[in-house]
Biotite code that builds the C-alpha atoms (Angstrom):
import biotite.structure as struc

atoms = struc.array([
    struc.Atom([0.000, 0.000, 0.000], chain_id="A", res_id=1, res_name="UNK", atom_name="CA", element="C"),
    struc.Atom([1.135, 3.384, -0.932], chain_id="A", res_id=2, res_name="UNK", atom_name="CA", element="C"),
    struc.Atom([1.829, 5.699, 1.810], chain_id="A", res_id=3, res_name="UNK", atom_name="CA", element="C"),
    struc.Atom([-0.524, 8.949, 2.484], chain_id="A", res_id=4, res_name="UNK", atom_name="CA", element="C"),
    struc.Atom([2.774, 11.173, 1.494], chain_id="A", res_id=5, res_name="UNK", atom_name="CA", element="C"),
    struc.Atom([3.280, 9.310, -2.025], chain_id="A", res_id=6, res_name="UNK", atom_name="CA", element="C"),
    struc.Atom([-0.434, 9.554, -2.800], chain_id="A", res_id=7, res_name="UNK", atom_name="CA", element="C"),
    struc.Atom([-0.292, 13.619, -1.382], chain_id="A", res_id=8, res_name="UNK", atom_name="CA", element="C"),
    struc.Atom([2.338, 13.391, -4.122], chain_id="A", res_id=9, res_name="UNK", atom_name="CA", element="C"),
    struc.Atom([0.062, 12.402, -6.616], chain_id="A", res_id=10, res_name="UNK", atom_name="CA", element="C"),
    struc.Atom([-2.592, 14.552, -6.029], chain_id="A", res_id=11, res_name="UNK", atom_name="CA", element="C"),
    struc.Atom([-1.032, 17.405, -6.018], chain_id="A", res_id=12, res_name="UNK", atom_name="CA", element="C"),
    struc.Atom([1.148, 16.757, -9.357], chain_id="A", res_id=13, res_name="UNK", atom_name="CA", element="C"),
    struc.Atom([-2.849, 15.859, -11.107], chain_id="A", res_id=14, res_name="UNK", atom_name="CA", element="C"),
    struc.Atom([-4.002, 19.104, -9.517], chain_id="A", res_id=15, res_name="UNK", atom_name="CA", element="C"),
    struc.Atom([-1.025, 21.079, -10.920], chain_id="A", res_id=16, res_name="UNK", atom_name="CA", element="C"),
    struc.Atom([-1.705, 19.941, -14.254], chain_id="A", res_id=17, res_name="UNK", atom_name="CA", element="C"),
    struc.Atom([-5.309, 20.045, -14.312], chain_id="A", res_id=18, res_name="UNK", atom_name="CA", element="C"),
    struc.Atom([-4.915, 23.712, -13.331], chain_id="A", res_id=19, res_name="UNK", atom_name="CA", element="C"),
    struc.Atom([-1.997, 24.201, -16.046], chain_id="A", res_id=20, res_name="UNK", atom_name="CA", element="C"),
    struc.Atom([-4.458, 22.967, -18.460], chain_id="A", res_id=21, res_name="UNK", atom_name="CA", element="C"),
    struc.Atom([-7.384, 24.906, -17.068], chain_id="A", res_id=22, res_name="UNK", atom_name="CA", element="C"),
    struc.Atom([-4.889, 28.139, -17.297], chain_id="A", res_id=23, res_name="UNK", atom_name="CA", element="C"),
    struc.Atom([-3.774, 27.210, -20.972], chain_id="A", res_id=24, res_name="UNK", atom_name="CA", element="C"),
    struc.Atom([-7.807, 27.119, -22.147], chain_id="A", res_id=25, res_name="UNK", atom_name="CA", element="C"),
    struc.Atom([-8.274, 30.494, -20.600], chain_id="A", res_id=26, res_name="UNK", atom_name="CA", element="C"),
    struc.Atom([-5.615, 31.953, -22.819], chain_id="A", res_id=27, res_name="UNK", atom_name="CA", element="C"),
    struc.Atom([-7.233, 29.884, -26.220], chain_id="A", res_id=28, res_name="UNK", atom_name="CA", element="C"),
    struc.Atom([-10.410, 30.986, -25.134], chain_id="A", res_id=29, res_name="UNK", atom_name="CA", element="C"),
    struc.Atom([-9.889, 34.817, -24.564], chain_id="A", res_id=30, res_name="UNK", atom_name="CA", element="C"),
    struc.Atom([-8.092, 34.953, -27.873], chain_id="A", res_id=31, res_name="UNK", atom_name="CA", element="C"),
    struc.Atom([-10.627, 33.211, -29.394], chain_id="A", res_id=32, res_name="UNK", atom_name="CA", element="C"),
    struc.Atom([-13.208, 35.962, -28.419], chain_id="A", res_id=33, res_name="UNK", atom_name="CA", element="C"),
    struc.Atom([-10.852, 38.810, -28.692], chain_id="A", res_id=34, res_name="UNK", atom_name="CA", element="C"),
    struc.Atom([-10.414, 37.585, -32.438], chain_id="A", res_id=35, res_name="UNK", atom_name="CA", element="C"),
    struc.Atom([-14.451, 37.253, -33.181], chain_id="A", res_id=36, res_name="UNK", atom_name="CA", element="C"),
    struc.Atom([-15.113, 40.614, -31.501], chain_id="A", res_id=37, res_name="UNK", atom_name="CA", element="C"),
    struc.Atom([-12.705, 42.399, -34.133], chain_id="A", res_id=38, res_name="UNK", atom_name="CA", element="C"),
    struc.Atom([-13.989, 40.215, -36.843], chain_id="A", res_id=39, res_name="UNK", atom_name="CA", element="C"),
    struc.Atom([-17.807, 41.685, -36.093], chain_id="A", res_id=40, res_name="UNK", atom_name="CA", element="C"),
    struc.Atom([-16.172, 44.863, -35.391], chain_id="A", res_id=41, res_name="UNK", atom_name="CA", element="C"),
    struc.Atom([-14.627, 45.146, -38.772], chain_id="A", res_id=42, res_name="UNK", atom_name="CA", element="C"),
    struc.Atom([-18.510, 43.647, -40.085], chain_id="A", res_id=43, res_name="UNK", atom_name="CA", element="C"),
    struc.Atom([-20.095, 47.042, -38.722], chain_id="A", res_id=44, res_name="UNK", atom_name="CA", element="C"),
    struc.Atom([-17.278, 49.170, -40.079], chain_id="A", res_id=45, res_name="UNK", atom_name="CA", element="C"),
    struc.Atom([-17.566, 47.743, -43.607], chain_id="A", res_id=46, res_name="UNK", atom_name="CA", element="C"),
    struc.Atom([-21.510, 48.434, -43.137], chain_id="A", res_id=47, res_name="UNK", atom_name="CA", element="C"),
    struc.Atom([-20.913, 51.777, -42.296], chain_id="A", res_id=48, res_name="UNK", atom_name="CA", element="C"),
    struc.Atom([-18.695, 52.739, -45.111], chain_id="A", res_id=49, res_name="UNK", atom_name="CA", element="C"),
    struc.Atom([-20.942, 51.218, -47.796], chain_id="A", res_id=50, res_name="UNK", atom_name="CA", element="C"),
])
């Protein structure tokens, strides 16, 4: 059986990465949006100048 301190271990290094990867979505995400909003931005300037 695996001590409490090796599974501690564990748990922490899946934590770490889960929050790494939660972090790392964030970024895609925002960038994601940022990009749409000056695509639909750039829609209701075209618009405009027709």
């Amino acid at each position: 059986m695996k001590s409490a301190s090796e599974e501690l271990k564990k748990l922490r290094l899946m934590a770490e990465k889960s929050l790494i990867k939660t972090d790392q979505l964030d970024k895609v995400l925002a960038q994601v949006e940022t990009s749409l909003e000056r695509t639909e931005a750039r829609k209701i300037l075209d618009k405009k100048h027709k």
